[in-house]
Structures are given as structure tokens and as C-alpha cells.
N, C-alpha and C positions, 0 to 999 in steps of 0.2 A: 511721888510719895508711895511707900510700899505698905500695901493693904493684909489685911487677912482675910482671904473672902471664904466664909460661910457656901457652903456649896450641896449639892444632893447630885446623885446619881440618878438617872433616871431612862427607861427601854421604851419600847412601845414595837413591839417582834423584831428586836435585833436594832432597831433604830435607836442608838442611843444617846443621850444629851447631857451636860453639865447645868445645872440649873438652879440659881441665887436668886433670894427675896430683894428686892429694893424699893420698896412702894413708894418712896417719894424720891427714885431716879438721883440718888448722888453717887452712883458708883457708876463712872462712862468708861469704859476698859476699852483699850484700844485693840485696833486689828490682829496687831501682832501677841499683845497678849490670849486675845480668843484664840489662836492660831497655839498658841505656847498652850493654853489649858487641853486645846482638842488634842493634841501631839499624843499617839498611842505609846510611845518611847520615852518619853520625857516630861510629858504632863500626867494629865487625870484620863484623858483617850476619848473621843465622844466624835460624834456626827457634827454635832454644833451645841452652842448655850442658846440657854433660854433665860432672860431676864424677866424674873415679875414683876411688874412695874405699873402702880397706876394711870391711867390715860391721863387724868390731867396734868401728869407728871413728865412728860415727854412731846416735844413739838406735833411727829406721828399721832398722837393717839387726840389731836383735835376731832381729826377726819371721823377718828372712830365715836366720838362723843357724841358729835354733830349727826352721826349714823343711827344713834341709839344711846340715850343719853345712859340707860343702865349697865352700859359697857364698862364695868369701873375698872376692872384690870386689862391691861394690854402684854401678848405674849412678843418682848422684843429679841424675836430670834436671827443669830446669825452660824452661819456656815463654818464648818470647819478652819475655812480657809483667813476669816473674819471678814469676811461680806454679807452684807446683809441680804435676808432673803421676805418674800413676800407673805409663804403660810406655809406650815409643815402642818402636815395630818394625823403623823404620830405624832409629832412634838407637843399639839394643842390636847390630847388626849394625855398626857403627859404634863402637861404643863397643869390641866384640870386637877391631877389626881394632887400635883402637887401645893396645888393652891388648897385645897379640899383639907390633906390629909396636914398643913399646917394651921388651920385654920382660917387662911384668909379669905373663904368662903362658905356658905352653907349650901349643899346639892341635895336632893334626896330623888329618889326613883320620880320620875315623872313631871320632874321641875327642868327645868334648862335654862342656861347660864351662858351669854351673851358676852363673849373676848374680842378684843379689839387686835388687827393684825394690820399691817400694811396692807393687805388684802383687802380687807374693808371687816366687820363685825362679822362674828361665825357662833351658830349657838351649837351648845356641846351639851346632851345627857347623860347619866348613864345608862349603860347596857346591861344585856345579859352577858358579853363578853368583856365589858369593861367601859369602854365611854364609846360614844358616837356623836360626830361631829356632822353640820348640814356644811358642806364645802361650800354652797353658793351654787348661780346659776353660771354653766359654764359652757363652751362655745368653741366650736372648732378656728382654729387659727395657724398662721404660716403655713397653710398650704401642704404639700406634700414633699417635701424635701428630702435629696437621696442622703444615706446613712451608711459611713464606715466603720468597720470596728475590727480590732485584730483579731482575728484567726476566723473570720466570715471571709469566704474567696469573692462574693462579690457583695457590689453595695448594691444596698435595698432600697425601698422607696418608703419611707415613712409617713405617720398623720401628726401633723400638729394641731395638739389641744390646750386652753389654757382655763385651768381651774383655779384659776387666780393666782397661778405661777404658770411658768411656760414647760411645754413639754412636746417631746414627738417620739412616740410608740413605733416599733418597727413589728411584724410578724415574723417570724422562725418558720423552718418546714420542719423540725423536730427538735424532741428533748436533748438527742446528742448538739443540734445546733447549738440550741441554747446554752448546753453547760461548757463548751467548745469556746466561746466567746470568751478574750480575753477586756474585762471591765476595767482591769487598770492600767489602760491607757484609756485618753478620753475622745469617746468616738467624735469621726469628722460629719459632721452637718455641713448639708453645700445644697443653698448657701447657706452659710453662716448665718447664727440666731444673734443678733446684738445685744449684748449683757450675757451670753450663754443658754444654753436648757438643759433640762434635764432627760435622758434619753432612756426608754423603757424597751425592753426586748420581751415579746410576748411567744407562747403555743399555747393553744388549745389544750385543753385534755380531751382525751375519748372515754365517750361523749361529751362534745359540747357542753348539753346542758342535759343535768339529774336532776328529776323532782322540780321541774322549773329553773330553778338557778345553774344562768351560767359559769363555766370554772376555766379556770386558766391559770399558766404559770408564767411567772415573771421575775425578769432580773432589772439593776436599774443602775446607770450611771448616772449620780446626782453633780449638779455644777457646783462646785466648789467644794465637794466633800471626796467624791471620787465613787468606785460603787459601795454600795450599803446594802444592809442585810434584808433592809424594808424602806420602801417609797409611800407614806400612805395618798399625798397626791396623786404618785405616781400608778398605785396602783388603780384612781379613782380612773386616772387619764387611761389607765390600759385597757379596766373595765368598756370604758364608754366606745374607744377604738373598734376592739372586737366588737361590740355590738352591731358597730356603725358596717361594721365589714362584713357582720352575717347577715342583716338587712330584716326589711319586718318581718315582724314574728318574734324576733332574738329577746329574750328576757330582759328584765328592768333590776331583776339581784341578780349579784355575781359575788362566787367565793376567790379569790387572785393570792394561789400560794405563792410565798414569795421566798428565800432563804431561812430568815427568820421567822416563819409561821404563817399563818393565814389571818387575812382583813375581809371584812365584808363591804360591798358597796351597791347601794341602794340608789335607783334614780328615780326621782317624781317628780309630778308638777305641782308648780308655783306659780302665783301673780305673776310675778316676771321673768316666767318661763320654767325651764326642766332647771331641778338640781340634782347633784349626787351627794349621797351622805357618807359618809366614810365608819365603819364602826372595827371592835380591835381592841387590846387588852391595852393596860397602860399599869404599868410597875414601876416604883420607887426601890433601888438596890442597896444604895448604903448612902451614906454623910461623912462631908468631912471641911476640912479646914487649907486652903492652901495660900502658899506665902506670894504674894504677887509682887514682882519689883516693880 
């Protein structure tokens, strides 16, 4: 049956998303239609949707209720490609503004606000740059796996880190490496990450680290979107990486220029254990209506 879906535009540094209200879950759009709306040529063009959707309105967002029973909305995000993914960083900073700026929430400075993800519950403030989100506590994983990618002459050895999605960070010896890299093709992991990751390509800047915090640049091919202008996991995963690599001493904030702008990420401790916070503007661009078969 062909719909009209109400929709909003929405960024978070170049990251950007298509994004519909559905609070009581009756609109289940299929793969290929997510795929038809992301299409930069023939749809609306985005990284992935964002459906807003209350928890109890959705099988998913039991887990998240069960987590925190004030979890009332759940960000159900999928990939360009239409697969579903576990957390976007910008997308929830995004998703926030969007719940916020239509009403189906109240935020103010120094309150924080509890989303339900496949990931598990994420609390999200705002900022002085816009929202910030606590990623959770996260955990090096898969090991070190070698990394290829076009126009790098050899492959590198990577970290795998998973901030409630999967990822592995490669290091660069320089800025010409990095911009050298070609992102759309999709780098080879070996071995192979089952379900996919997401792959960050990091330098340094010199200095390391200014004023305490340290700075780094980064690009990033995301699984199922291709590369993006901004990773805000990805840059959480890049931050933590570099740190891991500069060894004690290495700073706990880091600023991770990425294509489309700069995120900040913040690591502390918790009950159960260290987390990283992601923080980062989050903008609503236009509205509109589109005809879905």
C-alpha cells in the first residue's frame, strides 16, 4: 500500500539521516524502500533513517525498557543500505534534536534523556556544541586484524574496538596517507568481521595533544553506508585507539576532526567500568513529504 511519509532532514557534521515520527510503530518500511529513500540520485540521499518510535511499540525496545524503564522512545536506525544497525552517535544527537524540536520531548540544560537502541539505553544532554551522548562502557574486541584499502601500498594492522557497534581503527604515517585513501571501495578485514565493521583510518596531529586534549584526524568507512563525512562511534572508536597506542599519560578528551567537522569525546569512569561520551552539533535541515510505493 503506498504511503506518504512525513519525513525531516537531518546532519550531525556531514552525517546525515532521513527521519519520521511513528510513536506507535505502524509504519515497517522495508529494506529496499530505506535503500530507495537513502539513494543520493533518486531518493531524499542520507546515511541512513531514523525512525522515532516508542519502546513499547516495537519487539527491540522490550530490552530497552527492561534497561530503564524511562526509556520511552527508541531511535530505530537503519543503514543506507537497509540493515539495521546497532547505535549511531550522530544519528542519536540528531534523533534528540528531533524528538526535542517536535515536541515529543522536554530537554533543558542539565537534564538528560534516556533512548533506547539495539545497543542497549544511551543518555543524551545537551551541550555547549549541541547534544552529547554517554556511548556506554566499551571494550577492545577482535583483536588486531590486518586492513586493506585502495591506494594504501600495504596493508596495516588494525585495533578492534566495540562501542556497542563494531569497529577497527587503522593508524596512517600522514595527512597525504590519509587523504590518498580511496573510501569507496570497501576496505578488506582479514579476517573477516561476521555481520561487517566499520573501518576508521586515523593521524595524529602535531601535537599530539594541546592544552590536554588530544586531536586527531579521521576518515571512515561505514558498513553499509559506504564512507561518510562523520562516524560519531567511529570517531569514539578512534579516540580510544590512539590513546591506547600512545600509552599512560595519553589524555581522556580528544577533539577527532573528521570531513564534516569536529566531535568531541570524553572518556570516564563508571560502575561498570570506563565509558566514552561522544559530544557534536546536531541540526534539522528541511521537511518534507515523500510518495512511497
Amino acid at each position: 500500500m503506498a504511503i506518504d511519509l512525513q519525513f525531516t532532514k537531518g546532519q550531525g557534521t556531514g552525517n546525515d539521516f532521513v527521519l519520521f515520527a511513528d510513536p506507535d510503530g505502524d509504519i515497517d518500511l522495508t529494506p529496499s524502500q530505506i535503500a530507495a529513500i537513502c539513494d543520493r540520485n533518486f531518493g531524499v540521499g542520507a546515511n541512513g533513517t531514523i525512525r522515532a518510535v516508542r519502546s513499547a511499540s516495537l519487539p527491540e525496545g522490550a530490552a530497552s525498557l527492561a534497561e530503564d524503564p524511562a526509556a520511552e522512545w527508541f531511535m530505530d536506525y537503519f543503514n543506507a543500505d537497509g540493515s539495521p544497525a546497532e547505535m549511531c552517535g550522530n544519528g542519536i544527537r540528531v534523533y534528540t534534536r528531533f524528538l526535542l524540536e517536535n515536541g515529543l520531548i522536554d530537554l533543558v540544560p542539565g537534564d538528560t534523556i534516556p533512548i533506547g537502541t539495539r545497543a542497549g539505553v544511551r543518555d543524551v544532554q545537551i551541550s555547549g556544541s549541541g547534544f552529547s551522548v554517554d556511548l556506554g562502557r566499551w571494550r577492545l574486541a577482535g583483536g588486531e586484524p590486518l586492513v586493506r584499502a585502495k591506494n594504501l601500498q600495504v596493508a596495516r594492522p588494525g585495533l578492534g574496538i566495540d562501542v556497542g557497534n563494531p569497529h577497527v581503527v587503522v593508524a596512517l604515517s600522514s595527512d597525504d596517507e590519509l587523504d590518498e585513501a580511496d573510501l569507496s571501495y570497501v576496505p578488506h578485514v582479514e579476517p573477516e568481521v561476521v555481520g561487517g565493521v566499520n573501518v576508521e583510518f586515523v593521524v595524529p596531529e602535531e601535537p599530539l595533544v594541546r592544552d590536554g586534549i588530544g586531536r586527531i584526524r579521521m576518515r571512515v568507512h561505514e558498513r553499509g553506508s559506504g564512507e561518510t563525512l562523520s562516524c560519531g562511534t567511529g570517531a569514539a572508536a578512534a579516540a580510544l585507539a590512539t590513546r591506547h597506542w600512545a600509552g599512560q599519560g595519553a589524555p581522556h578528551q580528544w577533539r577527532v576532526q573528521v570531513p564534516g567537522g569536529v566531535v568531541g569525546v570524553r572518556m570516564f569512569p563508571a560502575e561498570d567500568g570506563e565509558h566514552v561520551a561522544l559530544s557534536g552539533p546536531a541540526e534539522l535541515v528541511f521537511d518534507g513529504v515523500l510518495a512511497l510505493p
